[in-house]
KOLDRENSE-974037 format. One line per 8 residues: number of its first residue (from 1); their letters; for each residue x, y, z of N, C-alpha, C. Coordinates in steps of 0.2 Angstrom, whole numbers. Example, Ala and Ser with C-alpha at 12.3 -4.5 7.8 and 13.67 -1.06 7.14 Angstrom:
% residues 2
1	AS	66 -28 39 62 -22 39 66 -16 39; 64 -11 35 68 -5 36 64 0 39
***
This chain:
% residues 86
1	XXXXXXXX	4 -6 0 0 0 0 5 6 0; 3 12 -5 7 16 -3 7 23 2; 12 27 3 10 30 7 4 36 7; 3 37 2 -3 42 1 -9 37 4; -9 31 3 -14 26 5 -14 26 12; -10 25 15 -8 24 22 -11 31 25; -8 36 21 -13 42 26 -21 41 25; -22 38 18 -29 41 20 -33 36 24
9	XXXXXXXX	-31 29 26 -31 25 30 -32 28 39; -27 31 38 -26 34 46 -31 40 47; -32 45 42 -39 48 43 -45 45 43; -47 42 39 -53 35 42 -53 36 48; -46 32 49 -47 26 56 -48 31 61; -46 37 60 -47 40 67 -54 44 67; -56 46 62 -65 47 61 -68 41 63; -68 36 63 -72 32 63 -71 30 72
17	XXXXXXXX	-63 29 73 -62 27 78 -65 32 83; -69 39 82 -71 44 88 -79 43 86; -81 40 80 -87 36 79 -90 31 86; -85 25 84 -88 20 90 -84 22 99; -81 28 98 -81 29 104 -86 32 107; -92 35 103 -96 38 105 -103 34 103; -101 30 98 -109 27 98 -110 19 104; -101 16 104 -103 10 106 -102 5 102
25	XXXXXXXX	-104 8 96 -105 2 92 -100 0 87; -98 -7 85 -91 -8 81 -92 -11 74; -100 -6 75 -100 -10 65 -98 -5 62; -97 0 61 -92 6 58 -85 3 59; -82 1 63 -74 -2 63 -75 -7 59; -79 -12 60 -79 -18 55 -80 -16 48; -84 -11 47 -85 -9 39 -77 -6 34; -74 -2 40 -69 1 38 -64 -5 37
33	XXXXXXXX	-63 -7 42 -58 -13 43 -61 -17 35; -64 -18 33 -67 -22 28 -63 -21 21; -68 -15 21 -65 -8 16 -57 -8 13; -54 -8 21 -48 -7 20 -44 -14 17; -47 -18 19 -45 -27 18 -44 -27 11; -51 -27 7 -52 -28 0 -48 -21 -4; -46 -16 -1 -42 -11 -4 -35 -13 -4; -32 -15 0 -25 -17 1 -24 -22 -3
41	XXXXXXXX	-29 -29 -3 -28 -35 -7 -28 -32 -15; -32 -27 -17 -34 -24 -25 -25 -23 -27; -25 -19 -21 -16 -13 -23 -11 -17 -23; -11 -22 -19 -7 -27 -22 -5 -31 -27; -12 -34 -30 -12 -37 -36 -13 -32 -43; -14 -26 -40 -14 -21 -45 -13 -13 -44; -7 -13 -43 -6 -6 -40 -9 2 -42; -12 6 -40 -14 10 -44 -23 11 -43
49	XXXXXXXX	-25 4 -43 -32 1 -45 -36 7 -40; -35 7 -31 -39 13 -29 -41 19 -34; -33 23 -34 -36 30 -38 -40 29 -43; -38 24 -47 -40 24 -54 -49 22 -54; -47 18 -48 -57 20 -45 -62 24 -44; -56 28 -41 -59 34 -39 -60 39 -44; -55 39 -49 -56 45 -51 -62 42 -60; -61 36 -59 -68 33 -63 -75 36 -59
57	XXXXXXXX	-75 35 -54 -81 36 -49 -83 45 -49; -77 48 -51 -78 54 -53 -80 56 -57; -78 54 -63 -80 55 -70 -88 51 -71; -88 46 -68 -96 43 -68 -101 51 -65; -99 52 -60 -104 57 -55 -104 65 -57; -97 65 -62 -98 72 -65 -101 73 -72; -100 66 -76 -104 65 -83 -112 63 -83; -113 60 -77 -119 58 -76 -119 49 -81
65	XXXXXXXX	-115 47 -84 -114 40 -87 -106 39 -88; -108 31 -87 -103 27 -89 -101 26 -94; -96 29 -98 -93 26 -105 -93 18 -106; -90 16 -101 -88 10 -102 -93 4 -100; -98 6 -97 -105 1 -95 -107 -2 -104; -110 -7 -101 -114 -10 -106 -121 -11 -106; -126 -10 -110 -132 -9 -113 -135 -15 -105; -140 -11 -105 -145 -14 -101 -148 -23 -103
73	XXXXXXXX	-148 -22 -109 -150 -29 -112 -146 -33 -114; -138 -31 -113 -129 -35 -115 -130 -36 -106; -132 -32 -99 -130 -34 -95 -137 -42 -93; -143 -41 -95 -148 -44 -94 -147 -51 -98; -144 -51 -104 -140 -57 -108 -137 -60 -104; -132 -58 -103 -126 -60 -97 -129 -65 -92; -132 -60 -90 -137 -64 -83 -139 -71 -85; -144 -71 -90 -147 -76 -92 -143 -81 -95
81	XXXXXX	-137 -80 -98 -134 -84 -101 -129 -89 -93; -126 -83 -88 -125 -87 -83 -129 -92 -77; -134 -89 -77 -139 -93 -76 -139 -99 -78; -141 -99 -85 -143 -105 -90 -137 -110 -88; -129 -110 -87 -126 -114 -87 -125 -115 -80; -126 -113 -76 -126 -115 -66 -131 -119 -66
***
């Protein structure tokens, strides 16, 4: 994980961590902890993979569409064809 990823790690952990110290409750730690699990194991096998999420997730939410999605009825094929062979 890089260091840029480390800090934003540690700002989380400490919003979250002043979270369950005032609600009690550790499903916000567990969620984070989670988050962080499947982000680490990504950067690993594919270094990079976070930002390039994020700044996809960007372009999604400032475009208003996906370039890269697939038609409603290629996603509903897929389904059906997965199905069919399980």
């Amino acid at each position: 994980m890089t260091s840029t990823l480390a800090v934003e790690f540690d700002r989380e952990w400490r919003i979250v961590l002043e979270r369950v110290k005032q609600s009690q409750d550790l499903a916000d730690l567990h969620e984070l902890l989670n988050k962080w699990r499947h982000t680490a194991y990504m950067e690993m096998h594919e270094p990079g993979s976070y930002y390039r999420m994020l700044a996809k997730a960007e372009q999604i939410t400032r475009t208003g569409a996906n370039p890269d999605a697939g038609s409603f009825e290629d996603m509903t094929e897929l389904v059906r064809r997965r199905q069919a062979s399980a």
